[in-house]
Rosetta silent file (secondary structure, phi, psi, omega in degrees, C-alpha in Angstrom):
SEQUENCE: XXXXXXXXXXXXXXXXXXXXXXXXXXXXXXXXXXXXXXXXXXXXXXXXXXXXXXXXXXXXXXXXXXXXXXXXXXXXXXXXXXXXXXXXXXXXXXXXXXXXXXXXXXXXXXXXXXXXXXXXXXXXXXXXXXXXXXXXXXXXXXXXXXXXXXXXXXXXXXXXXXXXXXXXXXXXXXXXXXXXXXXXXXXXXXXXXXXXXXXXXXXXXXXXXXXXXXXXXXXXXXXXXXXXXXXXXXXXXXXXXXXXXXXXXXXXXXXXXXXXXXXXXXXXXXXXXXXXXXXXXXXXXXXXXXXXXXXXXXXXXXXX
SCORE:     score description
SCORE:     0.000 S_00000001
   1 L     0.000  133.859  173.092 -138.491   15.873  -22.127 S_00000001
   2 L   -50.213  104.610  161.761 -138.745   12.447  -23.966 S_00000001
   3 L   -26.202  139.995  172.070 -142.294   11.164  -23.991 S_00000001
   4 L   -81.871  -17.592 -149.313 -141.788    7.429  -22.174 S_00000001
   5 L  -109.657   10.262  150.653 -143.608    5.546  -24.852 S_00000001
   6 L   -52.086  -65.804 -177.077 -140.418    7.307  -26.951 S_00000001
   7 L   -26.530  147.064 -174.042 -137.946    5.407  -24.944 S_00000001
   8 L   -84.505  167.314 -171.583 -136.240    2.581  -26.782 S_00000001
   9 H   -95.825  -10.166  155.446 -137.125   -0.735  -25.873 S_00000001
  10 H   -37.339  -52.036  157.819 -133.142   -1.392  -24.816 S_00000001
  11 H   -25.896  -69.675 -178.973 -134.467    0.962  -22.487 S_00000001
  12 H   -45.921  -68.512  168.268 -137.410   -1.068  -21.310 S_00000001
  13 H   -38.284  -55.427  153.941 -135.412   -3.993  -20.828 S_00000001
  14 H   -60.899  -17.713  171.230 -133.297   -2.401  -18.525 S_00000001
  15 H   -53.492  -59.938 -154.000 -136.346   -0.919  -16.434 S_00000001
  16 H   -68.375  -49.707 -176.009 -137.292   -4.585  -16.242 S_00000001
  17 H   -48.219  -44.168  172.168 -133.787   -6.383  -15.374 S_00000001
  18 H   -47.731  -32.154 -139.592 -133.635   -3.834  -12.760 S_00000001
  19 H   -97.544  -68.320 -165.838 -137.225   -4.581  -11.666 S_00000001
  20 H   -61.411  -30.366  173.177 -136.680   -8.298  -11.533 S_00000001
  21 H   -60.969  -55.593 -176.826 -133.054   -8.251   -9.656 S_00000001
  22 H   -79.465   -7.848  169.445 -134.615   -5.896   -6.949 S_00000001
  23 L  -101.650  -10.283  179.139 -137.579   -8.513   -6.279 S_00000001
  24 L   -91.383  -34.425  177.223 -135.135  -11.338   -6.264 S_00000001
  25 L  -105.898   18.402 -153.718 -132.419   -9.649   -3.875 S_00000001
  26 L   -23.956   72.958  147.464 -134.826   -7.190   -2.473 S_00000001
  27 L   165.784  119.401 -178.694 -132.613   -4.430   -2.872 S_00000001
  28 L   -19.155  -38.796  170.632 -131.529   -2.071   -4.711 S_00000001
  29 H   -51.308  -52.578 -167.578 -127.890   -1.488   -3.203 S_00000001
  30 H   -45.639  -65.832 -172.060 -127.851   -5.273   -4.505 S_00000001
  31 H   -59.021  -23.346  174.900 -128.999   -4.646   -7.691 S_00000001
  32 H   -83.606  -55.606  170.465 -126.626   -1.402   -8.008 S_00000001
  33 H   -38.444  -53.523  174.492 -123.642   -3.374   -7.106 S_00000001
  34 H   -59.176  -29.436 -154.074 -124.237   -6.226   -9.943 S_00000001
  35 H   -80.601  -30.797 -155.942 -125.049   -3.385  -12.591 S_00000001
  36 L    63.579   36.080 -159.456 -121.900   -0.999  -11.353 S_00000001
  37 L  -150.208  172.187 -161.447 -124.059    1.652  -11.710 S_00000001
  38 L   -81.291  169.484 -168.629 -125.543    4.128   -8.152 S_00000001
  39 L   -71.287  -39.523 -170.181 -128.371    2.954   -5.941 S_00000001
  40 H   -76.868  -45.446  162.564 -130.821    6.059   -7.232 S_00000001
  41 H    14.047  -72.747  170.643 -130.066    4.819  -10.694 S_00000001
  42 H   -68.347  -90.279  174.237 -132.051    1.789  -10.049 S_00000001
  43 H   -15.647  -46.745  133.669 -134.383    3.350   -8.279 S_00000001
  44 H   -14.831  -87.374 -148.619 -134.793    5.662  -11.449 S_00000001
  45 H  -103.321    8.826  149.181 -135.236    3.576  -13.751 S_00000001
  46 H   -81.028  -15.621  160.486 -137.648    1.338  -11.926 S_00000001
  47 H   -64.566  -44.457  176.002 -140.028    4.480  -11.695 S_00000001
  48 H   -63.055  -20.661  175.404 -139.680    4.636  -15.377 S_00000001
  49 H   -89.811  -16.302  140.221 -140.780    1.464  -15.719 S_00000001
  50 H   -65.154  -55.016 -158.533 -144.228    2.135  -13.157 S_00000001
  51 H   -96.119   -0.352  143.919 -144.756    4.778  -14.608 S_00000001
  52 L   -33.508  -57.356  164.996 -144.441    3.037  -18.373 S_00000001
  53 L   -51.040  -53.422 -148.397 -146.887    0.802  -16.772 S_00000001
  54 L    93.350    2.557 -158.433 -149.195    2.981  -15.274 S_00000001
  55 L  -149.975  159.244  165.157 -149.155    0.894  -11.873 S_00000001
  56 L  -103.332  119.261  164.189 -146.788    0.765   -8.608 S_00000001
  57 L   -86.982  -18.777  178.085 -145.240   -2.531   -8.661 S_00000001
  58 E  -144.080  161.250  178.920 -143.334   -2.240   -5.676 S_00000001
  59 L  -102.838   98.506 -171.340 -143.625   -0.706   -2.247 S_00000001
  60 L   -91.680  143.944  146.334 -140.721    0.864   -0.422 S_00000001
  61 L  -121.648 -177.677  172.111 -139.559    1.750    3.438 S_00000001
  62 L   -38.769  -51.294 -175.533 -136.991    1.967    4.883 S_00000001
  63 L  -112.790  -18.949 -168.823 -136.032   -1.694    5.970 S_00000001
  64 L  -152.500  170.884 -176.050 -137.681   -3.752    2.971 S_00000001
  65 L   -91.422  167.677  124.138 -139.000   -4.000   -0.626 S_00000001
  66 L  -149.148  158.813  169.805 -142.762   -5.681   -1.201 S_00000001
  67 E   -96.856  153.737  169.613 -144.775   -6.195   -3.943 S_00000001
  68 L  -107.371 -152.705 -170.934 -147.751   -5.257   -4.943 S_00000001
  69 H   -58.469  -49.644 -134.908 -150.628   -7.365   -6.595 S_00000001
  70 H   -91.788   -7.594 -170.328 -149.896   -5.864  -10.322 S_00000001
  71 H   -88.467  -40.003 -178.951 -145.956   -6.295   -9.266 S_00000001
  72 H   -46.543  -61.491 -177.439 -147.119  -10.276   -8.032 S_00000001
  73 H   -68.515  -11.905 -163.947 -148.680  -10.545  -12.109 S_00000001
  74 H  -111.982  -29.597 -165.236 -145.868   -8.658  -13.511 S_00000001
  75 H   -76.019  -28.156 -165.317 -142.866   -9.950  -12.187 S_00000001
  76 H   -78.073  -41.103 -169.678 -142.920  -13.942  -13.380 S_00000001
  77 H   -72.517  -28.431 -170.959 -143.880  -12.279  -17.139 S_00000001
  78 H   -84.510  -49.028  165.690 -141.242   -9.980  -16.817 S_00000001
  79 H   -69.105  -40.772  175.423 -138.704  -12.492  -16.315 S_00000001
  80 H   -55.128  -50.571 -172.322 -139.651  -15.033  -18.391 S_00000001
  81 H   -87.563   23.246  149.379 -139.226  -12.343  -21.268 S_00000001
  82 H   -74.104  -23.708 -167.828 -135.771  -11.302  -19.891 S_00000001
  83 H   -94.016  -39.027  143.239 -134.654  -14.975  -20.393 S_00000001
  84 H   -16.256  -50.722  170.447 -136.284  -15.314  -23.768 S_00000001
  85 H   -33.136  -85.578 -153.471 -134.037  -12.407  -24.487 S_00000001
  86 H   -47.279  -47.349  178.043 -130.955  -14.159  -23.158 S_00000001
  87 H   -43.525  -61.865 -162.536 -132.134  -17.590  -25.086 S_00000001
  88 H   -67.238  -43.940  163.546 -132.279  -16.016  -28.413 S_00000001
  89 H   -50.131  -82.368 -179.177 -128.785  -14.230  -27.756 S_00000001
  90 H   -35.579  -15.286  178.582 -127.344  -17.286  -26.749 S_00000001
  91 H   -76.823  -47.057 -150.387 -128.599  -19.314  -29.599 S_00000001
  92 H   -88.965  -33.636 -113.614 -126.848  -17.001  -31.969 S_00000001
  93 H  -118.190  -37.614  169.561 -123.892  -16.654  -29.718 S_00000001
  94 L   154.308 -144.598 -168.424 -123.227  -20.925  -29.378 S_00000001
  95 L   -65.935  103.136  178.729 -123.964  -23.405  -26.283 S_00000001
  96 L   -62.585  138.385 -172.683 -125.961  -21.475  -23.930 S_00000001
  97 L   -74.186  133.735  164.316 -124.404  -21.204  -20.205 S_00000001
  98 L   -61.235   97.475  178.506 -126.658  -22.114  -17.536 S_00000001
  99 L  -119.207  146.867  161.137 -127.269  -18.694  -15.661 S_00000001
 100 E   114.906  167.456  159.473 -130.082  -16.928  -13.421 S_00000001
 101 E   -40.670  100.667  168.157 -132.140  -17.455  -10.837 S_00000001
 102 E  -122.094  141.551  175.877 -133.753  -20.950  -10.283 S_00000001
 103 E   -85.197  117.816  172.512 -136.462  -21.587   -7.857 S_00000001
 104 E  -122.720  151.347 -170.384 -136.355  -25.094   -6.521 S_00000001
 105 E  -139.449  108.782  165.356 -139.018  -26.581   -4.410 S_00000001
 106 L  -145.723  157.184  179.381 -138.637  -30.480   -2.630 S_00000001
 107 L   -83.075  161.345 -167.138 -139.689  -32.047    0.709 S_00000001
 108 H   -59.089   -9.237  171.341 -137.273  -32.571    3.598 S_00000001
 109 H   -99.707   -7.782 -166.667 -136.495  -35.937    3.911 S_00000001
 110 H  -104.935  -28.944 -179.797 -135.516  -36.103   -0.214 S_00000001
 111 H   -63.993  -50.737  151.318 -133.457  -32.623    0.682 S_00000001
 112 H   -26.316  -60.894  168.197 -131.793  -34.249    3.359 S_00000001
 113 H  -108.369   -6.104  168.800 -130.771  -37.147    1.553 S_00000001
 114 H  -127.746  -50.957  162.520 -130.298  -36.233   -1.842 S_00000001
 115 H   -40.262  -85.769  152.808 -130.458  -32.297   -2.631 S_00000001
 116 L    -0.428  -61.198 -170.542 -128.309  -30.924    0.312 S_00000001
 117 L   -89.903   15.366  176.981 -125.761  -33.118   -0.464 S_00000001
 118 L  -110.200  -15.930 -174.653 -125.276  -31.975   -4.307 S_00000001
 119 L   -63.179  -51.925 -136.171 -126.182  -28.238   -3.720 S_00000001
 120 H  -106.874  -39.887 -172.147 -122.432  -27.687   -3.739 S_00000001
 121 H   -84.202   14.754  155.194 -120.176  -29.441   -6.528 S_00000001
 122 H   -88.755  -36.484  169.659 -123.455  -28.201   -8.798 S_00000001
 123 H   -55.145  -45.541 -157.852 -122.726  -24.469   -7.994 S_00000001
 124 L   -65.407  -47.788 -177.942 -119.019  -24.975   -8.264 S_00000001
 125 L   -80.226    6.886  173.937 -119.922  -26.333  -11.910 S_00000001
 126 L  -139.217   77.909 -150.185 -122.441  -24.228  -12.353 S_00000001
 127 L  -107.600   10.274  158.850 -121.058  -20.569  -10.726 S_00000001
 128 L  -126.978   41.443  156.152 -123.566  -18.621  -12.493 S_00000001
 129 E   -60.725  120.038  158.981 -126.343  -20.220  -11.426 S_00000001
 130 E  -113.441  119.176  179.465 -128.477  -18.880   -8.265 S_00000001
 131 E  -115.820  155.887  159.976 -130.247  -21.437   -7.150 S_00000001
 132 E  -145.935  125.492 -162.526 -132.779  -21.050   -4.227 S_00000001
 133 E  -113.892  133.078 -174.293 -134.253  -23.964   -2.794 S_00000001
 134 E   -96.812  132.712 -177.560 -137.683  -24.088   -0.804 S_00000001
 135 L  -147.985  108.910 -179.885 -137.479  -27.401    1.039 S_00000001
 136 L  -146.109  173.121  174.819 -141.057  -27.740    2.492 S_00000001
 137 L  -132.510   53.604 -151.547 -143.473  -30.775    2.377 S_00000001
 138 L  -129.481  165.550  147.561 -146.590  -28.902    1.725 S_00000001
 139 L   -67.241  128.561  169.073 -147.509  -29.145   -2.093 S_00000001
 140 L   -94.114  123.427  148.744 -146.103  -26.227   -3.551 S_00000001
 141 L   -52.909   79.851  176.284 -147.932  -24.025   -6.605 S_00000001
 142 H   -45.968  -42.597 -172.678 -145.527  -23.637   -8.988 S_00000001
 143 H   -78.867  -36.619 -167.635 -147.097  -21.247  -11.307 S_00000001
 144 H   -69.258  -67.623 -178.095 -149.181  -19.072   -8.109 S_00000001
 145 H   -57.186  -13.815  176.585 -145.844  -19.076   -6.498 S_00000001
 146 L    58.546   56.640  164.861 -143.359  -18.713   -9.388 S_00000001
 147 L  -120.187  168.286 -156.319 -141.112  -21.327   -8.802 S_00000001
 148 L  -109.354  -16.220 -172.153 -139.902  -22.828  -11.525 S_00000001
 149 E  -149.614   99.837  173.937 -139.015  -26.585  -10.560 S_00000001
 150 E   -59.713  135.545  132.115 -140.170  -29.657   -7.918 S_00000001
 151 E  -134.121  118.755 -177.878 -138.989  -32.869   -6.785 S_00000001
 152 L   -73.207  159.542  170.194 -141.495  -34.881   -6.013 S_00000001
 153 L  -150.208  102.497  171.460 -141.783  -38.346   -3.879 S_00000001
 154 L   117.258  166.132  164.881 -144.869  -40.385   -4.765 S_00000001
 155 L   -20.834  136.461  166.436 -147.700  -40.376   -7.084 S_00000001
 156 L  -121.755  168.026 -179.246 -148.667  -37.499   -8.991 S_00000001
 157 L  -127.640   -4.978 -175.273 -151.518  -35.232   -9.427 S_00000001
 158 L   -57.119  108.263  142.263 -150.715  -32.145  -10.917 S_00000001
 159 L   -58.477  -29.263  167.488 -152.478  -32.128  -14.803 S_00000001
 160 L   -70.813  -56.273 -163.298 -151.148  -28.266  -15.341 S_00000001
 161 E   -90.867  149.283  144.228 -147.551  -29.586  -14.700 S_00000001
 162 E   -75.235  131.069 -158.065 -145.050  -31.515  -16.849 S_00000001
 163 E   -88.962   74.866  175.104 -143.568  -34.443  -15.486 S_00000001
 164 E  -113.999  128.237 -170.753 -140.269  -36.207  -15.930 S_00000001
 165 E   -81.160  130.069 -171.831 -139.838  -39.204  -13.915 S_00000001
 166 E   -74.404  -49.697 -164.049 -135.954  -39.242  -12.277 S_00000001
 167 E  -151.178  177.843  162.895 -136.325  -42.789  -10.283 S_00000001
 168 E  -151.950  121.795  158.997 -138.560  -45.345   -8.651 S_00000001
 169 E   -52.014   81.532  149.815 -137.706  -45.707   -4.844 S_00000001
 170 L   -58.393  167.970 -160.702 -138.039  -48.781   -2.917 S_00000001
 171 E  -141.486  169.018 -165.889 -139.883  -48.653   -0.228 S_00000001
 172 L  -159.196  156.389  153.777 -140.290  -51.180    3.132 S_00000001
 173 E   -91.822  110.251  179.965 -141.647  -51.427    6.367 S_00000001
 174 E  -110.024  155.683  166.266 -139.805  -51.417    9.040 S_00000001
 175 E  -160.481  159.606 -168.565 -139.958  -51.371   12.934 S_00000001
 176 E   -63.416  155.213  179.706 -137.253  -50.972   16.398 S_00000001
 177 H  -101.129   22.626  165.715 -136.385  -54.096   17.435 S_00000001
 178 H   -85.358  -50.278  176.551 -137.435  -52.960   20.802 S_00000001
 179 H   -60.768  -63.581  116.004 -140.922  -52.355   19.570 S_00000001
 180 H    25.217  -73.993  167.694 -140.763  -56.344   17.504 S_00000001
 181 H   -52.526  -11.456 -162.571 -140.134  -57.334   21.372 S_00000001
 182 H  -110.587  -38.877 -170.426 -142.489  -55.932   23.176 S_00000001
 183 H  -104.612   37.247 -170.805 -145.542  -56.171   20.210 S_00000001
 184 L    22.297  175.655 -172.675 -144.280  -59.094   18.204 S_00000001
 185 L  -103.477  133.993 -173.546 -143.642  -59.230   14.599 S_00000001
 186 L   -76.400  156.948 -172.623 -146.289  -59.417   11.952 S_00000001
 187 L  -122.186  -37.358  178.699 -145.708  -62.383    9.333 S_00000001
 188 L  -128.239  173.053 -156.108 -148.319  -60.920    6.812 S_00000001
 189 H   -66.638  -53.146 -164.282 -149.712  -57.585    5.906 S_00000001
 190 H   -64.625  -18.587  150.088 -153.413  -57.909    7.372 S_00000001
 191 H   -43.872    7.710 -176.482 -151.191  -58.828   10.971 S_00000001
 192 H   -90.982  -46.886 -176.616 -150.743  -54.686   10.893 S_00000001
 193 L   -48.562  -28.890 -169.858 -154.343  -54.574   12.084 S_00000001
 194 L  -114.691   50.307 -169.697 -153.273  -55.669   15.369 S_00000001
 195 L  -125.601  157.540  154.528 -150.092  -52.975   15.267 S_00000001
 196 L   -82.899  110.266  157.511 -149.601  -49.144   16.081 S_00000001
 197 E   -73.317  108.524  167.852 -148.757  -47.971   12.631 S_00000001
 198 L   -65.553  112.045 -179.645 -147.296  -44.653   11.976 S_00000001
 199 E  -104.809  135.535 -177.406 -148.873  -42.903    9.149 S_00000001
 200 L   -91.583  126.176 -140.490 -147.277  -40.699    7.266 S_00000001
 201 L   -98.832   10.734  163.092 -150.543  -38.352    6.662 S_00000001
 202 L   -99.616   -0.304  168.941 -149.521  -37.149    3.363 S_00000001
 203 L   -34.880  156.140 -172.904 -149.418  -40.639    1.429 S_00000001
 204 L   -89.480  -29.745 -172.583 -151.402  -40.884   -1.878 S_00000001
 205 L  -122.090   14.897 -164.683 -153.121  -43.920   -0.594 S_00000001
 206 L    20.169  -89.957 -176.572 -153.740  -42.051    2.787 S_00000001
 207 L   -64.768  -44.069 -158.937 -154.609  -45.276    5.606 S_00000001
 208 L   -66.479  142.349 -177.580 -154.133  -47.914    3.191 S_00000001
 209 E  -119.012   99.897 -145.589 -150.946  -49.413    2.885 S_00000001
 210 E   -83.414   61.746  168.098 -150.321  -50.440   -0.744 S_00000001
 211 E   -63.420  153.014 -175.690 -148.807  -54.326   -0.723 S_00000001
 212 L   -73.855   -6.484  166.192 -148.720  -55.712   -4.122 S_00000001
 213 L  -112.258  -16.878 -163.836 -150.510  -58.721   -2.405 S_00000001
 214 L  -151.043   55.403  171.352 -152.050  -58.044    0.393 S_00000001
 215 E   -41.672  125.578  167.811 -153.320  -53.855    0.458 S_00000001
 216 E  -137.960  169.278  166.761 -154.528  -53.076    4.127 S_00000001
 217 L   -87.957  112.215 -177.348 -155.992  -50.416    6.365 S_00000001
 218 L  -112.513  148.023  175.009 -153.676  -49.335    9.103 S_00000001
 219 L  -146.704  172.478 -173.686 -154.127  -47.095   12.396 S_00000001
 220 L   172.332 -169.383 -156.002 -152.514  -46.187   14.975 S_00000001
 221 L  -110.682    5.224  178.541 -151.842  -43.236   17.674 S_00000001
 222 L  -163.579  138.584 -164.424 -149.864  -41.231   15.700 S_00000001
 223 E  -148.067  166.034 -159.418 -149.528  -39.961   12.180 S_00000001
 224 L  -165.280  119.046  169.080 -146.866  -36.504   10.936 S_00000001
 225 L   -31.332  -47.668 -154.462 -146.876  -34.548    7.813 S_00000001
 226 L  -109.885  131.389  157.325 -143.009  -35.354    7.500 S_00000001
 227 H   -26.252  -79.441 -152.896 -140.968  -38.571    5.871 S_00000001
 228 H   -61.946  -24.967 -168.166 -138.348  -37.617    8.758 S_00000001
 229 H   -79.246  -33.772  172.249 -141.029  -37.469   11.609 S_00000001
 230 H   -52.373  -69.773 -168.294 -142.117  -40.947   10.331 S_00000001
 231 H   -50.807  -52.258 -159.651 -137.985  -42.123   10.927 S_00000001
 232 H   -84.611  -19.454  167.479 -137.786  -40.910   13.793 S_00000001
 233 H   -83.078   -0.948  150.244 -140.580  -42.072   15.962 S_00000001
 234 H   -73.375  -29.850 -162.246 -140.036  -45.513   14.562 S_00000001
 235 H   -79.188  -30.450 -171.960 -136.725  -45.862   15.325 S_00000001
 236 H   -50.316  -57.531  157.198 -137.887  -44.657   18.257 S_00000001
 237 L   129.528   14.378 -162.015 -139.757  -47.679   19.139 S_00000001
 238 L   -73.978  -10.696 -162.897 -143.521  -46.020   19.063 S_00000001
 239 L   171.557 -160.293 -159.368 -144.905  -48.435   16.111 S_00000001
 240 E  -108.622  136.605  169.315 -144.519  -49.866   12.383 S_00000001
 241 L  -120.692  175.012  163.323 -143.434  -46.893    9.542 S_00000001
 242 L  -144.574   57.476  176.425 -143.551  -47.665    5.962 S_00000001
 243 L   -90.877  173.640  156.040 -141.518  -45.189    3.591 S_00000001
 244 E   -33.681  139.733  175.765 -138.990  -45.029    0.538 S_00000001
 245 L   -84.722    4.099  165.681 -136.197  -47.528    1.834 S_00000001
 246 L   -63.562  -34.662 -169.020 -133.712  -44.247    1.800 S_00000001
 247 L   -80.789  -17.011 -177.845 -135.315  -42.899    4.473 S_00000001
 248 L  -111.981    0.537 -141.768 -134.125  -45.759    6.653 S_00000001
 249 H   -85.594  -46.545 -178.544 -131.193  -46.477    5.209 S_00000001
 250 H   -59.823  -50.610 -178.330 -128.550  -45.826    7.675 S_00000001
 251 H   -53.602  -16.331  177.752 -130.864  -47.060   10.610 S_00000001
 252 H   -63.624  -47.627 -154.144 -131.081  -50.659    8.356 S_00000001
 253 H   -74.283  -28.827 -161.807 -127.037  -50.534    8.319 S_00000001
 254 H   -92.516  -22.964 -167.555 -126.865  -49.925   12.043 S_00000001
 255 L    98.546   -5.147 -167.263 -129.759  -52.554   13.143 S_00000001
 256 L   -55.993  -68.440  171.431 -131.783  -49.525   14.691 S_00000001
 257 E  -104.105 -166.308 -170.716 -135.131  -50.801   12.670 S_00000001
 258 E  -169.748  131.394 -177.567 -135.570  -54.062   10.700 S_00000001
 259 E   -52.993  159.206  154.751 -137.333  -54.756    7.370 S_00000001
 260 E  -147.357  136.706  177.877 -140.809  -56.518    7.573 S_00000001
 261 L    94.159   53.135 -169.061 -142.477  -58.294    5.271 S_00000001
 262 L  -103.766  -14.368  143.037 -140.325  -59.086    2.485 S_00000001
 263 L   -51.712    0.979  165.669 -142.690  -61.759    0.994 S_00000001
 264 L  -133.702   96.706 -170.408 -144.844  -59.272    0.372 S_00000001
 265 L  -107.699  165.369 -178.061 -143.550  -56.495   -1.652 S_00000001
 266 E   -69.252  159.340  150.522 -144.438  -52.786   -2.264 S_00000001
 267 L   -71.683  171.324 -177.930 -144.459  -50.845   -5.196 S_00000001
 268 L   -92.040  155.884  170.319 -141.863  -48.010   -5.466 S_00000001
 269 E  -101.076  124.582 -175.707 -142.415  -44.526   -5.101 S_00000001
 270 E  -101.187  137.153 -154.624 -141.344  -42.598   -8.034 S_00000001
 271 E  -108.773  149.049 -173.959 -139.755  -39.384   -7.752 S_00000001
 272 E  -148.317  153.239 -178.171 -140.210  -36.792  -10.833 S_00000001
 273 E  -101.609  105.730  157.059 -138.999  -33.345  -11.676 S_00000001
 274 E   -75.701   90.030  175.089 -141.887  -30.886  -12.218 S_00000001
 275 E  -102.482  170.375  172.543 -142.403  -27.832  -14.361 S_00000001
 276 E   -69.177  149.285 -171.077 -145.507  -25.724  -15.767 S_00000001
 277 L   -91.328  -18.605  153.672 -145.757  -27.258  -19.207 S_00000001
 278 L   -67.845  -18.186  138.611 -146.260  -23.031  -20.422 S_00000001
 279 L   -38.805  147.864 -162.805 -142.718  -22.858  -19.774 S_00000001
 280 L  -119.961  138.457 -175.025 -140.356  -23.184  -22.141 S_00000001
 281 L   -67.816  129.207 -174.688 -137.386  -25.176  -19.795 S_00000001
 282 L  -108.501  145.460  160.665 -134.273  -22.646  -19.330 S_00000001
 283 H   -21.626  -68.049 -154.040 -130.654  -24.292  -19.157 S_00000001
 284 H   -78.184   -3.709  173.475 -130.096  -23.967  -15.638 S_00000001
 285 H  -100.940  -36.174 -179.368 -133.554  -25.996  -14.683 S_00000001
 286 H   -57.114  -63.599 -175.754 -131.961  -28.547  -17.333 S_00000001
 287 H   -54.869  -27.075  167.248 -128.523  -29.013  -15.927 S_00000001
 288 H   -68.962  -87.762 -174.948 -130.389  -29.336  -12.229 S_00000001
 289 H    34.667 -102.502  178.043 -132.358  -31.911  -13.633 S_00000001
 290 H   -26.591  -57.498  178.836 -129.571  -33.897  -14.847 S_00000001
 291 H   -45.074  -83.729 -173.688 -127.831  -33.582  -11.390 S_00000001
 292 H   -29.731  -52.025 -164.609 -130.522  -34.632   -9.453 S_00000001
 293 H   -70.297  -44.654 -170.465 -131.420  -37.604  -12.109 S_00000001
 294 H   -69.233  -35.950 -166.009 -127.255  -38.646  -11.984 S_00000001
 295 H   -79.058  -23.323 -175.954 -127.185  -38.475   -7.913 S_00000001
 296 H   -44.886  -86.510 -170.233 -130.504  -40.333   -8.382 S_00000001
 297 H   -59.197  -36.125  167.659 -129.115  -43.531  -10.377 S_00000001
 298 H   -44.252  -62.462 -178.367 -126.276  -43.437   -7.866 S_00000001
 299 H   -51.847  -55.850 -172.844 -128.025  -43.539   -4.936 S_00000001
 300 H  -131.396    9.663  156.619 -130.683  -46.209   -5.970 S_00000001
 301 L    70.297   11.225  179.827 -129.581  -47.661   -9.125 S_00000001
 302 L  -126.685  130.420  166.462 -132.970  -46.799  -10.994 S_00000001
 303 L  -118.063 -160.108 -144.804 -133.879  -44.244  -13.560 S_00000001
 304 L  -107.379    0.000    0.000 -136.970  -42.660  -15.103 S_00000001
């Protein structure tokens, strides 16, 4: 019987594509179906590739795949040199196609008004493209988590990530004009002191509300992780929001809130596209990009 450390590395390479396909679709039928080739197959030649190792990377029953820690360290390295691979074919071959998996990660009020509605004429022009998008408003770890690409809203902080800024957002204060009736309207920023303020509690400037003239300290009885949680209990009538002026936009058009403060204006919040800077940028994270940057300058008529 052929010694494994015999095996060709064409070999290897297939061990791995297999390896990486079954953690991305976790499961093998999946992975047998793209290949055309039988479900023990796979199985097969992902043992050869554990036992190549020396380690079990993955864990099987019955209903699901998981990984284990050395499969957690092996799988992002494992891909990265399958796409290396493809890059160096494709270089030779002409204009590389944007293909594979990409992991996208943005928060829910920017999915909602910008992602969502682009997810579909980018597949159709991009049909070999997977993309799967995390739309949470937690900071995500790109590298602990293996995703490969952010869009951000607001200041950044990352030093391990590369940056490219898309847009810069205005952003306003607004309140219901039921709420304006019953609490009157502030004429200048330090009038907020005697307002319920909604804080959105993941701002960059946390309390503080950053006018370019007049910066103040705001409270109030309620404050929410989420952009959209922000809309809606202003609109609502509970208090004063402040966000991106996107986030408001329809409720502006309808009369639902009403700007405040437009003698005193904010700075913008600038939204950026975020990778690990040890990455080398694959097509298909470029070509989102670009979407995202073109629906961008549509939407708000500013680029990075």
């Amino acid at each position: 019987m052929q010694k494994l450390h015999e095996w060709s590395r064409m070999d290897r390479l297939l061990w791995m594509h297999c390896y990486v396909r079954a953690v991305e679709t976790g499961s093998f039928s999946a992975v047998a179906r793209e290949l055309e080739i039988g479900q023990p197959t796979v199985s097969r030649h992902i043992a050869q590739l554990e036992a190549h190792l020396g380690c079990r990377l993955l864990q099987r029953s019955t209903r699901r795949l998981s990984l284990t820690a050395e499969g957690e360290r092996y799988y992002p390295e494992a891909r990265r040199a399958l796409e290396a691979v493809a890059l160096a074919e494709s270089g030779v071959q002409g204009e590389p196609v944007p293909q594979g998996l990409l992991r996208v990660t943005c928060p829910t009020a920017l999915a909602r008004f910008l992602i969502l509605p682009l997810v579909t004429g980018f597949l159709r022009a991009h049909p070999r493209v997977e993309l799967d998008l995390q739309i949470v408003d937690r900071r995500v770890d790109l590298i602990e988590e293996g995703v490969d690409l952010a869009i951000r809203v607001g200041e950044l902080s990352d030093s391990a990530l590369h940056a490219r800024r898309l847009a810069l957002a205005p952003r306003v204060c607004v309140a219901s004009p039921d709420y304006l009736a019953r609490q009157g309207t502030p004429q200048r920023p330090r009038d907020l002191g005697q307002h319920n303020c909604v804080r959105y509690s993941l701002l960059s400037t946390g309390s503080r509300w950053p006018f370019e003239t007049e910066p103040v300290e705001v409270s109030g009885n309620f404050r929410v992780n989420s952009p959209d949680g922000v809309r809606e209990v202003v609109a609502a009538g509970l208090g004063i929001g402040l966000a991106p002026r996107w986030l408001f936009e329809d409720l502006l058009a309808q009369g639902r809130v009403l700007p405040l403060l437009d003698d005193h204006p904010l700075p913008p919040m600038p939204i950026h596209a975020l990778y690990p800077t040890r990455r080398w940028l694959p097509p298909r994270a470029q070509v989102f990009i670009e979407a995202v940057a073109r629906a961008l300058r549509e939407r708000l008529g500013s680029g990075g």
